[in-house]
N, C-alpha and C positions, 0 to 999 in steps of 0.2 A: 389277063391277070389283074390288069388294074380295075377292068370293069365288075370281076366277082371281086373285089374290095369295096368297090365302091356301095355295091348292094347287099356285103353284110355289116355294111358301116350304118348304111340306110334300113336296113332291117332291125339294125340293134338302135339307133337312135326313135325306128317307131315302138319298137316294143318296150322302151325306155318308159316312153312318154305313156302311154298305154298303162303302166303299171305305176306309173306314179300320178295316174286322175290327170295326167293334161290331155285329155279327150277334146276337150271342147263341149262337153254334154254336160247339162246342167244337172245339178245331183243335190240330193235334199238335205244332207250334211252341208254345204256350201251356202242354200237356203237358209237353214236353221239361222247361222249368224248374222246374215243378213235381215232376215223375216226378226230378229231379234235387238238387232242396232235400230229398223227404220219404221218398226209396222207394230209390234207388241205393246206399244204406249197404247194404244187405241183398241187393237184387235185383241188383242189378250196372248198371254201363252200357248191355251189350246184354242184359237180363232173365235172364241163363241161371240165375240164384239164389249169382251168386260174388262180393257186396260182399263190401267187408271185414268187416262185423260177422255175417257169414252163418256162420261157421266157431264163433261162441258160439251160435247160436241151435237149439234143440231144437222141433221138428226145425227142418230149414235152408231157407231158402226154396225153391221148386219151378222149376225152370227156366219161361218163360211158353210154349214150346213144349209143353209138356205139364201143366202144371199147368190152363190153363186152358182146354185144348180141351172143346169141346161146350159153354160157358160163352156164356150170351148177353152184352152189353152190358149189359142191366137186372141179372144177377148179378155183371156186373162191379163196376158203380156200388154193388149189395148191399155187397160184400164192401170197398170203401174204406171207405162209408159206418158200417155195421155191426161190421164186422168177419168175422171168419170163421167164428166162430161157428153163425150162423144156416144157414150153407152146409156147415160138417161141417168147415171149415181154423181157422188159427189165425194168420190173419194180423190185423193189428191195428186199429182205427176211425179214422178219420182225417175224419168230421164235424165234428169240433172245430179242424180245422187248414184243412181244404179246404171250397169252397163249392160248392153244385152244380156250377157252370159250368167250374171246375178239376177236378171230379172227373171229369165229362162229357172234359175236357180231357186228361186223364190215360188215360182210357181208350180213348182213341182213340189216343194215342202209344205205348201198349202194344200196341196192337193190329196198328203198324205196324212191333213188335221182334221178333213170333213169327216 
């Protein structure tokens, strides 16, 4: 008796979590705010590389239409993480600001600007 309690306790706190988005799966609403607090100054609204602050920056960011074709996911996550460096760009680390699961988040809302 105790042990079918214990498993619809464990069933109802997964399905809990499940339905209120604590998956753990990055999702492009979660992105948007993020992609919007730390990346929109530069990249723009819709990616194309036309923030405001895009017009000081040498060079200027890449539209994501073409900047980041052939670019997997794992290079996407590279290049917030790291920076651009590692990957041959110069865009900047954002480990320090973002945590996996935002960055995961972010890359999925980019993905859905190209």
């Amino acid at each position: 008796m105790i042990q079918r309690k214990r498993t619809r306790t464990s069933a109802a706190l997964i399905a809990g979590a499940l339905l209120c988005g604590g998956t753990g799966v990055a999702r492009a609403d979660d992105g948007k705010a993020a992609y919007d607090k730390n990346c929109v100054t530069c990249h723009g609204a819709s990616g194309k590389g036309d923030g405001p602050a895009a017009k000081a920056l040498k060079p200027p960011p890449g539209d994501f239409a073409t900047s980041l074709k052939g670019m997997s996911d794992a290079d996407m996550v590279k290049l917030l993480k790291e920076g651009g460096k590692p990957l041959g760009k110069t865009h900047s680390a954002f480990a320090a600001k973002l945590n996996d699961e935002q960055i995961n988040a972010v890359v999925t809302y980019i993905k859905g600007l190209k």
